[in-house]
TORLUM-619624 format. One line per 2 residues: number of its first residue (from 1); their letters; for each residue x, y, z of C-alpha. Coordinates in Angstrom, 3 decimals. Example, Ala and Ser with C-alpha at 12.3 -4.5 7.8 and 13.67 -1.06 7.14 Angstrom:
2
1 = AS = 12.300:-4.500:7.800 | 13.670:-1.060:7.140
//
This chain:
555
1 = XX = 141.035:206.564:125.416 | 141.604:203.203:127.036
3 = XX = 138.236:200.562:126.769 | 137.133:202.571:123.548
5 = XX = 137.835:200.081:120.651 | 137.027:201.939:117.183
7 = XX = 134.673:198.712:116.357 | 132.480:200.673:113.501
9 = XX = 135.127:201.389:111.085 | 133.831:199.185:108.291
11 = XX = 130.018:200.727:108.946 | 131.458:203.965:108.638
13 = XX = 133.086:203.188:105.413 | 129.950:201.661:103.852
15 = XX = 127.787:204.443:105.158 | 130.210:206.742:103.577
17 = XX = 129.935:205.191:99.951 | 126.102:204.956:100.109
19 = XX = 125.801:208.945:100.947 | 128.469:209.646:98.584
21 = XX = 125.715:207.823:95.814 | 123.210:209.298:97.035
23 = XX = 124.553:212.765:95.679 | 122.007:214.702:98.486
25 = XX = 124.554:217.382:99.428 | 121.651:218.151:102.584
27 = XX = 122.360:214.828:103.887 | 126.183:214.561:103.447
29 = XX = 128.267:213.164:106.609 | 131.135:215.097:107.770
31 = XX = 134.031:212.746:108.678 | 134.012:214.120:112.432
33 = XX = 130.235:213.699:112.613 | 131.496:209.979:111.463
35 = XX = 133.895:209.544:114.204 | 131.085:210.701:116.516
37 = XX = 129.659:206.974:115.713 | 132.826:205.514:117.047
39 = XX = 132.098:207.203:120.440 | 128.711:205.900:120.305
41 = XX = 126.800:209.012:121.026 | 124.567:209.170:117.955
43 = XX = 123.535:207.786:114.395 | 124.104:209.437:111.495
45 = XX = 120.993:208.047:109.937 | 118.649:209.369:113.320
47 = XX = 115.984:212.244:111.973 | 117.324:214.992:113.769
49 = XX = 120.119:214.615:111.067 | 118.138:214.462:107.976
51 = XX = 115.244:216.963:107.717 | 113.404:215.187:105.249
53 = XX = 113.021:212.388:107.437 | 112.280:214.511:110.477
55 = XX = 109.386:216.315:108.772 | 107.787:212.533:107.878
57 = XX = 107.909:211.525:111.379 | 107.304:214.338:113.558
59 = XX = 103.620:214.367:111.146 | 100.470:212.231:112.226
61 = XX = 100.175:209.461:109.865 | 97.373:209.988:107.148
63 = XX = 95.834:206.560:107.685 | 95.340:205.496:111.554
65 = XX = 95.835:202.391:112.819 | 97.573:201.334:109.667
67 = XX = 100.687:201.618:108.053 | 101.535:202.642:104.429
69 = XX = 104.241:201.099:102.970 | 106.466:204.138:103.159
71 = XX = 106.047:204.860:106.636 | 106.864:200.642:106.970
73 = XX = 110.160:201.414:105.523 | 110.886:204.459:107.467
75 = XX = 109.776:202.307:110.872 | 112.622:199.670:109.137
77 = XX = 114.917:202.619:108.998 | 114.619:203.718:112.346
79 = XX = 114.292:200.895:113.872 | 117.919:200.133:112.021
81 = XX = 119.178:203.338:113.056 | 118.211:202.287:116.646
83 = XX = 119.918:199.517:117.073 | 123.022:200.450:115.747
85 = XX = 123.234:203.133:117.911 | 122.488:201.075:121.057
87 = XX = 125.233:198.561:118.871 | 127.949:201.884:118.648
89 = XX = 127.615:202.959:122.386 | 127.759:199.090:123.879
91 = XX = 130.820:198.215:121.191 | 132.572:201.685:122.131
93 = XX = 132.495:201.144:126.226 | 134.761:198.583:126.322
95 = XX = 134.506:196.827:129.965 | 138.108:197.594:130.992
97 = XX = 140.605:199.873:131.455 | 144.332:200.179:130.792
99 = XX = 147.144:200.390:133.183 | 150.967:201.330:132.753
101 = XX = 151.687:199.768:135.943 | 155.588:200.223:135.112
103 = XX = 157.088:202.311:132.146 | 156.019:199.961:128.911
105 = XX = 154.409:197.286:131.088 | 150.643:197.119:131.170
107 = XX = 148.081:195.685:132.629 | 144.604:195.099:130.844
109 = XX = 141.968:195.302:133.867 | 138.344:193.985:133.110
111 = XX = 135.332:195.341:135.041 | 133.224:192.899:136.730
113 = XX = 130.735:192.171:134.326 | 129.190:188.843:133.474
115 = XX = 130.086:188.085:129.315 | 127.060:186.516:127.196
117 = XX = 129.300:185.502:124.805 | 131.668:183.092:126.278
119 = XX = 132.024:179.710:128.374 | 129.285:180.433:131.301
121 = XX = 132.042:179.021:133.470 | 133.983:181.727:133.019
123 = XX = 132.099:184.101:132.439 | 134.287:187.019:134.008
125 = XX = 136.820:188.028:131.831 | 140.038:187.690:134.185
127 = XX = 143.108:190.454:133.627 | 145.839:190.775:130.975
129 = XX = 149.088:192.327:130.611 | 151.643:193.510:127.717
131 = XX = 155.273:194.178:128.093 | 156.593:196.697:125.193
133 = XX = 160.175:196.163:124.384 | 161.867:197.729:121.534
135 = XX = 162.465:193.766:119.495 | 158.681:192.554:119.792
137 = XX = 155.729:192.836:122.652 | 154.984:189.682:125.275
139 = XX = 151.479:189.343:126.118 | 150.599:187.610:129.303
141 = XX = 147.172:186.008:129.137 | 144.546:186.642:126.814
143 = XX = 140.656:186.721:128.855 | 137.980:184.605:128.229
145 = XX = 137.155:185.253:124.708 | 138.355:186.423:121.222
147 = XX = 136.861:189.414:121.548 | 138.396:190.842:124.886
149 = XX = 141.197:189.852:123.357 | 140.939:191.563:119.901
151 = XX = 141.143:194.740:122.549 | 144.056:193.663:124.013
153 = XX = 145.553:193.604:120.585 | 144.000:196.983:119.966
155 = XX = 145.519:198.607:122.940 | 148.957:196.981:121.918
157 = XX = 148.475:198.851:118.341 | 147.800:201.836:119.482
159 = XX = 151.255:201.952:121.313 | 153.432:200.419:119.135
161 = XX = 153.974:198.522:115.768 | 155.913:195.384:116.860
163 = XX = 155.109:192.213:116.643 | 153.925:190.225:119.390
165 = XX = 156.022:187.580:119.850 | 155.275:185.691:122.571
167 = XX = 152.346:184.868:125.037 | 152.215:183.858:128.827
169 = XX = 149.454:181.602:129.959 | 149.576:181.996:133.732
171 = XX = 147.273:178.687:133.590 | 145.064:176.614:131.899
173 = XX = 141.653:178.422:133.167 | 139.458:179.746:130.241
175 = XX = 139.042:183.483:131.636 | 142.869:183.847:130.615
177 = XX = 143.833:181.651:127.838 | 140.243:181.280:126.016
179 = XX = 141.971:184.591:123.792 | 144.583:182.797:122.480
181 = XX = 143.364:181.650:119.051 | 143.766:185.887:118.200
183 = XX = 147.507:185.906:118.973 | 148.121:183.124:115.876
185 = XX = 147.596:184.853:113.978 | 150.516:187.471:115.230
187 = XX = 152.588:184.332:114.742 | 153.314:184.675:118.182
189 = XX = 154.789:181.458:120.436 | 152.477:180.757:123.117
191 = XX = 153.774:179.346:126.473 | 152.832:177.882:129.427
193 = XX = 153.622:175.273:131.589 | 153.275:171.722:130.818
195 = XX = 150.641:170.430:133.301 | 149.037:173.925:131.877
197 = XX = 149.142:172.894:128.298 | 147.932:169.329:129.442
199 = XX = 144.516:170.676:131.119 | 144.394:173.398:127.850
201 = XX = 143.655:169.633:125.992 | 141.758:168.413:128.630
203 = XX = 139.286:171.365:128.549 | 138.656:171.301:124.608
205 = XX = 137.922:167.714:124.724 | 135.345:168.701:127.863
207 = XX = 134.305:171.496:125.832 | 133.350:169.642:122.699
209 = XX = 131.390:167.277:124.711 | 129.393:169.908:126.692
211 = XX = 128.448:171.054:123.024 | 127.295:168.002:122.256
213 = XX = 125.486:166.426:125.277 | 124.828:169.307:127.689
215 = XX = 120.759:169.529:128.406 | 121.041:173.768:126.916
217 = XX = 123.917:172.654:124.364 | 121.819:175.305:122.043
219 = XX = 122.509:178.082:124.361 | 126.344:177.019:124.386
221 = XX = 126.565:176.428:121.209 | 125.661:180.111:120.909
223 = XX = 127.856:181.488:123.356 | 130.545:180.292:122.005
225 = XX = 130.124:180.372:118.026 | 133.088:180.903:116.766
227 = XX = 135.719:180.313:119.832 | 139.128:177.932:118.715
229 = XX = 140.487:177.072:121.834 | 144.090:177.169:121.265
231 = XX = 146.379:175.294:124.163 | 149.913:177.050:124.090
233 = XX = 152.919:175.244:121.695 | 155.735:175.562:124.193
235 = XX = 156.144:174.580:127.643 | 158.368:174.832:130.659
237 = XX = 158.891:173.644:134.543 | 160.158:174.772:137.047
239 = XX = 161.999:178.104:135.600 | 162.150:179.457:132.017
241 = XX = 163.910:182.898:130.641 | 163.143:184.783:128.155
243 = XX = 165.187:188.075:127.232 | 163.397:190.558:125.186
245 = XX = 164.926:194.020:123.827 | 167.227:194.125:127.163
247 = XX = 163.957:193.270:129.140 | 164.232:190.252:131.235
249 = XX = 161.707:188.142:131.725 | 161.011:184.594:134.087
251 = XX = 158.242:182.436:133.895 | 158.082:180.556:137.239
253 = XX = 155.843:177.458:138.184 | 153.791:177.576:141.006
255 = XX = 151.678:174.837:141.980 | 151.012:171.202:140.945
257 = XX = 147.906:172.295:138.725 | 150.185:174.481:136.057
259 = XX = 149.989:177.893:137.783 | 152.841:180.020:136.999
261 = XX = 153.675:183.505:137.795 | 155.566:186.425:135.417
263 = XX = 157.859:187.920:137.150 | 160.140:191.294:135.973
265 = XX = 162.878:191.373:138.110 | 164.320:195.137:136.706
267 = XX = 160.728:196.419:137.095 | 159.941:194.527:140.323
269 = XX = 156.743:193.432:138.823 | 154.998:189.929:138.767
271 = XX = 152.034:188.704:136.745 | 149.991:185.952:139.405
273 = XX = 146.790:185.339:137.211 | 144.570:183.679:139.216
275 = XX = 146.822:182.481:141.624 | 146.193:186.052:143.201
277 = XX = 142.534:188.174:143.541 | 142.457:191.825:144.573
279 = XX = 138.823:192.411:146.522 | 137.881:189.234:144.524
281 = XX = 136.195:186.382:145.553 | 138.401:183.221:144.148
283 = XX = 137.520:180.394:142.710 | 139.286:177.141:144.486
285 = XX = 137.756:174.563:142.848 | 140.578:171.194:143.282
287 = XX = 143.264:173.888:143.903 | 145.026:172.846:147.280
289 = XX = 144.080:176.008:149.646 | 147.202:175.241:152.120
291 = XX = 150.024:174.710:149.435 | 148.329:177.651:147.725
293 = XX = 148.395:179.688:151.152 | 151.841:178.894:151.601
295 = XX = 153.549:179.382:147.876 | 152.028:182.575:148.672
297 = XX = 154.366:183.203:152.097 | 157.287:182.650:149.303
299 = XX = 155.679:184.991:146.624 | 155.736:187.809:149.334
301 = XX = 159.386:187.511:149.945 | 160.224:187.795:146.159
303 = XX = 161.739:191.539:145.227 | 159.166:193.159:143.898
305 = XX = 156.352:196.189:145.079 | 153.796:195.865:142.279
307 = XX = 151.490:192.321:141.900 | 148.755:192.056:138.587
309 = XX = 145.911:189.529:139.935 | 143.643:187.286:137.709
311 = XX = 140.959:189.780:138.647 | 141.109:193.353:140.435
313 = XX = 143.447:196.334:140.360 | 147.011:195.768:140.719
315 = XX = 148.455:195.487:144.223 | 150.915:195.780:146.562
317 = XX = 152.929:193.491:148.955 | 150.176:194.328:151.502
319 = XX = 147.320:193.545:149.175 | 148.773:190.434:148.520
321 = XX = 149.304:189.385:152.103 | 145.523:190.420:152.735
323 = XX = 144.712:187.998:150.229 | 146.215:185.070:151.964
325 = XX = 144.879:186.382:154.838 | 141.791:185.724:153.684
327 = XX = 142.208:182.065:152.493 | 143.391:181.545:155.685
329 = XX = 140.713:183.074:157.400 | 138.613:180.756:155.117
331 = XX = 140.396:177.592:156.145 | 140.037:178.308:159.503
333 = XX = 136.433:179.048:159.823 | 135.610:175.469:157.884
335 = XX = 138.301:173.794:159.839 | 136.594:174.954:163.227
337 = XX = 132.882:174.125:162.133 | 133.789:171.127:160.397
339 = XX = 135.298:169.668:163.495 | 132.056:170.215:165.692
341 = XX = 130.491:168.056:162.873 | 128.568:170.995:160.934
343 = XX = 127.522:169.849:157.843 | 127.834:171.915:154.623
345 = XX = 125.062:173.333:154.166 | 125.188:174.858:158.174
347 = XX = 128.450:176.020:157.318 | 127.546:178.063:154.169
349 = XX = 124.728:179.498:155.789 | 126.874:180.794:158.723
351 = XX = 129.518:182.092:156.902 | 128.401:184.937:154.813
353 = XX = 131.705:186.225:153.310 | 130.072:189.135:151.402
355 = XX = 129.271:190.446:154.657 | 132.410:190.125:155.778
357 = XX = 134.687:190.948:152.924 | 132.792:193.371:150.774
359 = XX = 134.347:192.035:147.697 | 133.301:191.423:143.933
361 = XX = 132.328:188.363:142.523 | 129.767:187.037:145.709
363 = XX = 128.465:184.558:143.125 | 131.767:182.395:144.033
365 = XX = 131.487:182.312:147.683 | 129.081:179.361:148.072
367 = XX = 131.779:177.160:145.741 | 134.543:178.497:147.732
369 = XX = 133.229:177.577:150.958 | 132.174:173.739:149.432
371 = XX = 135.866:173.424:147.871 | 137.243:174.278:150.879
373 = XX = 135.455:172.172:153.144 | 135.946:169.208:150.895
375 = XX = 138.905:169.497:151.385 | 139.028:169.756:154.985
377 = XX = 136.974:166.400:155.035 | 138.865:164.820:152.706
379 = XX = 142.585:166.071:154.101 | 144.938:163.529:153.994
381 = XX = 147.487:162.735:157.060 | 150.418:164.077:154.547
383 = XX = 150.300:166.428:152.055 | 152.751:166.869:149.570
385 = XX = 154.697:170.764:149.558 | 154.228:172.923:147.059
387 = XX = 156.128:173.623:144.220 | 158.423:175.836:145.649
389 = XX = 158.869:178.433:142.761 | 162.801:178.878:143.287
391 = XX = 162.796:181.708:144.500 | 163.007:184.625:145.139
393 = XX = 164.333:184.661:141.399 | 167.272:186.332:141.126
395 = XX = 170.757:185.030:140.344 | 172.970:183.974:142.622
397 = XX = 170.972:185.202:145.277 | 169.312:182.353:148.096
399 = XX = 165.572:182.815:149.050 | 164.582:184.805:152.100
401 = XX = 164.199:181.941:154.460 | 160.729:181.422:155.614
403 = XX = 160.028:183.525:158.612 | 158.389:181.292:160.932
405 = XX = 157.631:183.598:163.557 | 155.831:186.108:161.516
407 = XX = 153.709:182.626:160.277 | 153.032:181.596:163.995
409 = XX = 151.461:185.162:164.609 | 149.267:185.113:162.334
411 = XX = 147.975:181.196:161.686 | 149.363:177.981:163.802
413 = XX = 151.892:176.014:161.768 | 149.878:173.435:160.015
415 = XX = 153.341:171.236:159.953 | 156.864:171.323:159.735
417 = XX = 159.026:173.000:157.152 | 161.368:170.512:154.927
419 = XX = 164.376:172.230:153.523 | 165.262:169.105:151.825
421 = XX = 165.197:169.920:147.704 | 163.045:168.262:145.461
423 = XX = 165.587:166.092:144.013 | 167.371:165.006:147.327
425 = XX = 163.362:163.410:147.886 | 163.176:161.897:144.703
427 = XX = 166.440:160.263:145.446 | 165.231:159.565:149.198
429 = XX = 161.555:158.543:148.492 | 162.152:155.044:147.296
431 = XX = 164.451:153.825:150.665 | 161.512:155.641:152.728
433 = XX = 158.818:153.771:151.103 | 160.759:150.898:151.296
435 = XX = 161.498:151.151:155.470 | 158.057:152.365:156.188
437 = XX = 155.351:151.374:153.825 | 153.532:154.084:154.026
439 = XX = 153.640:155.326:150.495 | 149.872:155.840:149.118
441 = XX = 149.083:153.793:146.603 | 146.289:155.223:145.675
443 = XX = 148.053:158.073:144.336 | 150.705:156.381:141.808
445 = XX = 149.759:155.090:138.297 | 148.792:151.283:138.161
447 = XX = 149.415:148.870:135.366 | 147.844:149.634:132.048
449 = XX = 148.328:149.149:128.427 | 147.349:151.571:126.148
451 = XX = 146.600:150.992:122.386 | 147.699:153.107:119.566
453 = XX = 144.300:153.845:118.123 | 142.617:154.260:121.346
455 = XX = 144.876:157.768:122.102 | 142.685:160.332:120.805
457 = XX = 145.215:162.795:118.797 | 145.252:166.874:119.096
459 = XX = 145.487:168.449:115.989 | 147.792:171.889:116.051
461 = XX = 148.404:172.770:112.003 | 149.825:170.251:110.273
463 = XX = 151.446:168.293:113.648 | 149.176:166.187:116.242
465 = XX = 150.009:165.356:119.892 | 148.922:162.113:121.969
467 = XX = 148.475:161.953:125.352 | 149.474:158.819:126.454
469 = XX = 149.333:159.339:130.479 | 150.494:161.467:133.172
471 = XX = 150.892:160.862:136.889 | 153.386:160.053:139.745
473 = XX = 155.131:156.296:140.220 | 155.129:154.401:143.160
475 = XX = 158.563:155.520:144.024 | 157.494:158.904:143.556
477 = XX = 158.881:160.333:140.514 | 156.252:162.515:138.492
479 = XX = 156.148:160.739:134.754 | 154.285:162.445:131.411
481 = XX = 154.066:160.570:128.252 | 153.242:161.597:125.114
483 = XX = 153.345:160.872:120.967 | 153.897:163.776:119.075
485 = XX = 153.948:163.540:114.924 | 155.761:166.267:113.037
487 = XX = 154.886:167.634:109.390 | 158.057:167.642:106.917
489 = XX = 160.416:171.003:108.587 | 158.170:171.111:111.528
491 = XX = 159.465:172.405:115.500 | 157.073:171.756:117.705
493 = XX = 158.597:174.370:119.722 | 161.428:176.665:119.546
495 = XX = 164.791:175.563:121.469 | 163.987:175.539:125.693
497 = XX = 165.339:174.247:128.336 | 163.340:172.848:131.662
499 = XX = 164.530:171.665:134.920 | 162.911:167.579:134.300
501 = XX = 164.652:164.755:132.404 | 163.362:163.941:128.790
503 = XX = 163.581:161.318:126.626 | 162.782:161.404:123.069
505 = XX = 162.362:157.726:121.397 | 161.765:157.954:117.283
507 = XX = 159.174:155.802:115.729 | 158.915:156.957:112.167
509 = XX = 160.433:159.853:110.219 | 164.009:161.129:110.411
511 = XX = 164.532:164.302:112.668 | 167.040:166.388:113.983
513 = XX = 167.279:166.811:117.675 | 169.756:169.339:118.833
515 = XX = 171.190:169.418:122.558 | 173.245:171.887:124.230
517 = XX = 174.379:173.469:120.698 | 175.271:169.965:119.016
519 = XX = 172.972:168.309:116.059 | 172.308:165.044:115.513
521 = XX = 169.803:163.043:112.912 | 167.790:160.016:114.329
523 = XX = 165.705:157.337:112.272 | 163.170:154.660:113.511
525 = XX = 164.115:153.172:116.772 | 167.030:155.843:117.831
527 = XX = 166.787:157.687:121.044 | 168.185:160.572:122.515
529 = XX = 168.248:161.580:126.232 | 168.019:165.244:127.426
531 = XX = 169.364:166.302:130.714 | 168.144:168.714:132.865
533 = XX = 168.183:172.402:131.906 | 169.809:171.694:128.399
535 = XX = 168.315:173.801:125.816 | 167.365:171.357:123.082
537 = XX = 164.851:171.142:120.642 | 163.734:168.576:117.844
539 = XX = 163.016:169.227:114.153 | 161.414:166.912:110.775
541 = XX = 164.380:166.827:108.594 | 162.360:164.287:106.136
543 = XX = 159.850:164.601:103.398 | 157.223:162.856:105.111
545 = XX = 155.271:162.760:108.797 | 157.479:161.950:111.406
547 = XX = 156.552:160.547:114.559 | 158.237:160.193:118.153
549 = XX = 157.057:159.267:121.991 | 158.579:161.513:124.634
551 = XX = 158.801:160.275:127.882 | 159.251:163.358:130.693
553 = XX = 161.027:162.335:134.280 | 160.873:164.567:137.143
555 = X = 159.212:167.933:137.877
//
């Protein structure tokens, strides 16, 4: 049964040897009565099973208000046999349930229940997925913790024997990566997108300082004894492909912070993660609410009936548009108060969403309604698109053009619609800045040098990764630097292909980088220059460390 993970199974085997010692046929376990443990409905060392034991404790105790030593070690017993019990029946209701949204597609679905063991931040474990193909399974997120996780993997196992091979972060946020260390394991490649993987760094580095420094680091410490946080080892922009056992699969970018969606386009089904809640309060945080109301206008026109959210039962075309409703609901009812000069406070107190919207999670309302009127306050007089995921993606076939109409009936336009693509604006940007001025400063990297040993390195195996810096340039072209240093025969990712420029510039080491299908071996101080969307990748070919910078153009 779905949410009941057989956790006991080395209990049952020890319990098994020590009656099997014991030689007391009377008190022999049957291995169904065993199995009953896995259900969590009883222990098999509880008095009503052994009649020796029963007899002791239903009689009055010769000495009162004392205890012999005996009856201490039957109170030890029981009180054992207590616990575990409580132990079997909390292990064996598993907090979620398991979907086949699609024939071999799955979706994991957590109950809303707050997790003791895990970051406090995110402390609801968010939804997972598994596609079942008949070359290897693809997992698409992995919760907040280990241990939802060792479920997922459960759940896989009890459908089928293949490996995993790869896993989908739909983002960076813990309550669907924070699983990921399990799938290593599995030897599975883990994937995300690049801004994604960036924040999966950025996060571990905050983590490790929270257990350090944090006024209750104890009580984190605790929490999370034993968590690896493992950021993903290949990346992608824009669009990636993947094609598993005749399944076809595309990993799609969807906003500036690393969101991506899954979609299926044979089974019309997309994975959203937390870009998408179903009767779930979200959690906004720095996400932009009106490029994330409006990528979701383009998700809607995609071909597909069946959405997964981050949290919630999966949905339909209508739950999704009732989700955006909502945000922009949201935005509205800040806009309006913010404008008569309401202050924050006066605007949480009149809107009570969970009035409103009787949804779960009304622990995230007060946050929602402070991100978004932060925003509001803080809006600036242009705001750059989203990242228009491509879409709808199917070959060769244009996106359904963006029905303004059906927008004006439902919200006012907040501005004009630019069909220009993103490259014809990086080419345009610069001669715009330069005839108006107007480009914001404050938003493009300044001048900096940046020292060697002062780049903090990111240990994955035997390779490391240095973040050197990340950001947009004055003319407007999105740049990501980074030093990555390969052990002898090391990849740090399997061949891929992305839609931005890269540039690969060797400092030590000899490797093999390999574009479009052709090899070739660089030394210290050789380059190499990928183009967009040719599948390359870059391997040690040497006996010792070696170590490269690669310099990322475009988006």
């Amino acid at each position: 049964m779905a949410g009941t993970p057989r956790c006991m199974w080395i209990f049952e085997k020890g319990l098994q040897s020590k009656v099997e010692a014991s030689k007391v046929q009377d008190h022999r376990i049957e291995k169904s009565k065993v199995k009953d443990l896995n259900r969590g409905r009883s222990c098999p060392l509880c008095p009503r099973r052994f009649p020796a034991l029963r007899s002791r404790w239903n009689s009055p105790s010769p000495v009162p208000r004392s205890l012999s030593p005996g009856s201490l070690h039957l109170t030890a017993v029981l009180l054992f046999c207590l616990l575990t019990s409580d132990f079997c029946l909390l292990a064996a209701n598993g907090h979620y349930e398991i979907r086949e949204a699609k024939p071999n597609i799955f979706a994991w679905i957590a109950d809303d229940v707050l997790d003791q063991e895990t970051d406090p931040e995110f402390s609801r474990a968010g939804n997972a997925g598994f596609i079942i193909t008949s070359e290897g399974v693809v997992v698409v997120d992995t919760t907040n913790s280990p241990f939802h996780a060792r479920e997922l993997l459960y759940e896989i196992r009890q459908r089928t024997d293949t490996p995993v091979k790869y896993v989908i972060n739909t983002s960076a946020a813990g309550d669907e990566m924070l699983g990921n260390e399990v799938f290593v394991d599995q030897q599975a490649t883990l994937i995300s997108t690049s801004g994604a993987r960036f924040r999966m760094f950025q996060y571990r580095q905050d983590l490790a300082r929270r257990l350090e420094e944090a006024e209750d680091a104890w009580r984190l410490q605790a929490r999370m004894r034993g968590f690896h946080v493992t950021p993903t080892t290949r990346t992608f922009e824009g669009q990636m492909g993947l094609r598993l056992g005749g399944q076809e699969i595309r990993l799609l970018s969807l906003l500036r912070d690393g969101g991506a969606a899954v979609y299926l386009p044979e089974s019309r089904i997309v994975f959203l993660g937390n870009f998408y809640q179903n009767k779930y309060f979200p959690r906004i945080n720095s996400r932009d609410v009106h490029r994330w109301i409006e990528t979701l206008r383009q998700v809607e026109t995609w071909d597909a009936d069946t959405y997964i959210p981050g949290h919630g039962e999966p949905g339909s075309k209508k739950d999704l548009a009732e989700f955006r409703g909502f945000l922009e609901w949201l935005v509205g009812q800040v806009e309006a108060r913010a404008k008569e000069g309401k202050p924050l406070v006066q605007v949480k107190k009149e809107l009570q969403l969970p009035e409103t919207f009787h949804w779960h999670a009304p622990d995230l309302v007060p946050e929602a309604v402070e991100a978004v009127y932060k925003q509001v306050m803080e809006a600036q007089p242009e705001r750059a698109g989203a990242l228009r995921p491509q879409g709808p993606p199917r070959p060769n076939t244009p996106a359904q053009p963006y029905n303004a109409q059906r927008s004006a009936s439902r919200t006012p336009p907040r501005r004009t619609v630019m069909t220009r693509s993103r490259r014809e604006l990086l080419v345009l940007l610069p001669a715009l800045t330069a005839a108006s001025g107007l480009a914001e400063e404050k938003t493009s990297l300044p001048s900096k040098a940046f020292r060697f040993e002062d780049l903090k390195p990111h240990s994955e195996g035997g390779n490391s990764f240095r973040s050197i810096l990340q950001g947009v340039t004055h003319s407007g072209c999105e740049i990501e630097v980074h030093e990555t240093s390969l052990a002898a025969g090391a990849m740090p990712h399997p061949p891929h292909h992305h839609t931005h420029e890269e540039m690969f510039l060797i400092r030590e080491g000899t490797v093999e980088v390999t574009i479009a299908g052709r090899a070739t071996r660089l030394g210290p101080g050789s380059a190499a220059l990928v183009a967009s969307n040719d599948e390359h990748s870059i391997r040690n070919v040497g006996t010792a460390n070696a170590q490269y910078f690669v310099l990322a153009l475009g988006s």
